[in-house]
C-alpha positions as CSV (number, residue, x, y, z in Angstrom):
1,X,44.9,70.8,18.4
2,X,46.2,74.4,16.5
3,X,50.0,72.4,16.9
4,X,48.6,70.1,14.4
5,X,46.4,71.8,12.3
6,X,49.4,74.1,11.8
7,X,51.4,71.4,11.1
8,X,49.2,69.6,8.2
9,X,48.2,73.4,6.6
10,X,50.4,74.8,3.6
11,X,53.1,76.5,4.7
12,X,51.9,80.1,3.4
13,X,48.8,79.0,5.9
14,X,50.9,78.5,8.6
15,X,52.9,81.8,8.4
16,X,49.9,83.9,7.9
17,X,48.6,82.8,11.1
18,X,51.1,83.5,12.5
19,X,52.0,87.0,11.3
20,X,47.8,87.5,12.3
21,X,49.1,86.5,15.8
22,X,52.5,88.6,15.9
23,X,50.3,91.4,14.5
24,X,47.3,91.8,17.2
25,X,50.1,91.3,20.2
26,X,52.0,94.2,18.8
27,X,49.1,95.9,18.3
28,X,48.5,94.6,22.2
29,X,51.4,96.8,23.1
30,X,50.1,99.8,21.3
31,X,47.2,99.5,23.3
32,X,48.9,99.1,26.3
33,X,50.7,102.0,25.9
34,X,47.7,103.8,25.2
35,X,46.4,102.4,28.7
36,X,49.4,103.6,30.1
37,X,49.2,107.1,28.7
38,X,46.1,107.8,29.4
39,X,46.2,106.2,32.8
40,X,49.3,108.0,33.6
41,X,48.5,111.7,32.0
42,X,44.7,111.6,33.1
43,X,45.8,111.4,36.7
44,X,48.5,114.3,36.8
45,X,46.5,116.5,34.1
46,X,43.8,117.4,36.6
47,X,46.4,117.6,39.4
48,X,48.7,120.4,37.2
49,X,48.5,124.0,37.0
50,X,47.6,125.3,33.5
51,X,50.6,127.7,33.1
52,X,53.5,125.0,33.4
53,X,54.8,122.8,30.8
54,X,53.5,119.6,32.6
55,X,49.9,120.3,32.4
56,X,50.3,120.6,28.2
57,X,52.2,117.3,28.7
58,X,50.0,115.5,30.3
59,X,47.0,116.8,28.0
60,X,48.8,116.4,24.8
61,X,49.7,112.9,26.1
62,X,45.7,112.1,26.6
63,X,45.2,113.1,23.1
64,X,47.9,110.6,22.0
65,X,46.5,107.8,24.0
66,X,43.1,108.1,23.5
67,X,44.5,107.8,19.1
68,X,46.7,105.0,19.6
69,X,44.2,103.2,21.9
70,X,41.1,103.8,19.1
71,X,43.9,102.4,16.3
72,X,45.0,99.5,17.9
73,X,41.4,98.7,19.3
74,X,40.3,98.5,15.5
75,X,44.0,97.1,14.4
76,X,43.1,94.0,16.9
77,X,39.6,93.3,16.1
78,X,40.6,93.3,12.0
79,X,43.3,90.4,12.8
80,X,42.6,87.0,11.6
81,X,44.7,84.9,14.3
82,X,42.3,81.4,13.8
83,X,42.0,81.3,10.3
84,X,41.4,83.3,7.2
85,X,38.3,84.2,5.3
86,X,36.8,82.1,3.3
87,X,38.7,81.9,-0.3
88,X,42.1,83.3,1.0
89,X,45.0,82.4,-1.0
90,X,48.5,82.5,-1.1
91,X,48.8,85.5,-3.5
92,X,46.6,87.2,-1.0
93,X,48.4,86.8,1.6
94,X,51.9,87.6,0.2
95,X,49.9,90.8,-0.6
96,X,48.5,91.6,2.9
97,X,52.2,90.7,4.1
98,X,53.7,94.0,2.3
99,X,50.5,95.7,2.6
100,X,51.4,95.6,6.4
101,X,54.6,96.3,5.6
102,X,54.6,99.3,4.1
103,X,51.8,100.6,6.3
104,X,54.5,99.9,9.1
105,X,57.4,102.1,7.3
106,X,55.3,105.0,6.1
107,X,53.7,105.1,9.8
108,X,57.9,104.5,10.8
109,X,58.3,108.1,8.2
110,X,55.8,109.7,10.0
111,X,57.1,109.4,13.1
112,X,60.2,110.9,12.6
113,X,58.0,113.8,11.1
114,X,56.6,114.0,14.5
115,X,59.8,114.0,16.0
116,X,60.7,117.0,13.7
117,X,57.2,119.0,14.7
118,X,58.2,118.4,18.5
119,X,61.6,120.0,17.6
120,X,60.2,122.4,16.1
121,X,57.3,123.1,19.3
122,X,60.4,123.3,21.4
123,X,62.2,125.9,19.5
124,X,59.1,127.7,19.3
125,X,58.6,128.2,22.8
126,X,61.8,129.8,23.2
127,X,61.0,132.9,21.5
128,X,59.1,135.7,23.1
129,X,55.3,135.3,23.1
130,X,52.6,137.9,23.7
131,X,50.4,134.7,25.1
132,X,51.4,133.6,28.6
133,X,50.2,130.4,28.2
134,X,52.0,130.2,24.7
135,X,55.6,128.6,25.7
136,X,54.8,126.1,28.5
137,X,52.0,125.2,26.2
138,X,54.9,124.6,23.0
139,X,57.0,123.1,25.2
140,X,54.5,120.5,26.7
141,X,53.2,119.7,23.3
142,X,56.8,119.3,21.9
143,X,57.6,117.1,25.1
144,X,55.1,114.9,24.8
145,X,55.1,114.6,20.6
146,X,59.1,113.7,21.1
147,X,58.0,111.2,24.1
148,X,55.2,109.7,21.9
149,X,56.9,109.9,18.2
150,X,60.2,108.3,20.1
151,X,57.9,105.2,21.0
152,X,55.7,104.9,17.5
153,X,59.4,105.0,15.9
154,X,60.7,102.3,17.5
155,X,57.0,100.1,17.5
156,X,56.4,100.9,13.5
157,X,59.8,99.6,12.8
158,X,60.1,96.8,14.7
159,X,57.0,96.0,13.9
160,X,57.8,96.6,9.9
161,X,60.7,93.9,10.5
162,X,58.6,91.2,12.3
163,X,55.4,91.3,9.4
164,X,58.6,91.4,6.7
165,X,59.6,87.9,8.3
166,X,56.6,86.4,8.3
């Protein structure tokens, strides 16, 4: 039954629902991720000891998770994959279209901002610190903001390129 009403809709109609649809199953991966962060990193946090790098990994990575899973919790449930409020036109679609779009490159600028701050962690905890805690804690934070900036790099643009298609 969608086949067809897909078929007899406008074609703007069409396209947004299927940009909705392309939209909450990347947003589907996020959360998966999330999942798999916090999954992952809340089973070896516990199990670490607090003065090694891994132990600021894995809790940095919980952190990170338990973000992305909140965003693309409320990123799914604001999708429209059946059909579009009541009055929605063309023109607001088109808009929602780069709306999403830009969201997707300035989140894509971001991320290599995080990559830079997990550089910038690492360096840090090479230089001499009065805290003992203080370089395995840098370098577990900068890990695990290159592991998770790496990712949300690579998501936000593919994901800028799939909504620009649509």
């Amino acid at each position: 039954m969608l086949h067809s009403i897909l078929l007899t809709a406008p074609a703007w109609l069409a396209a947004y629902r299927a940009r909705e649809l392309l939209l909450g199953r990347g947003l589907g991966l996020l959360g998966a991720w999330a999942l798999l962060n916090l999954v992952g990193s809340g089973y070896w946090l516990p199990r670490t000891d607090r003065r090694e790098v891994a132990h600021h990994f894995h809790f940095m990575n919980c952190c990170w998770g338990f973000v992305n899973a909140v965003l693309a919790a409320v990123g799914i449930l604001r999708t429209h994959p059946g059909a579009p409020p009541v009055g929605f036109s063309a023109a607001e679609a088109l808009h929602d279209q780069q709306v999403l779009v830009f969201i997707f490159q300035l989140n894509a600028a971001l991320d290599i901002g995080y990559l830079l701050v997990g550089w910038w962690l690492v360096a840090r905890a090479a230089r001499p610190s009065p805290n003992p805690f203080g370089p395995a804690r840098l370098l577990g934070y900068g890990r695990s903001v290159w592991v998770q900036g790496s990712f949300l790099l690579v998501f936000d643009a593919i994901m800028a390129w799939v909504v620009s298609r649509g």
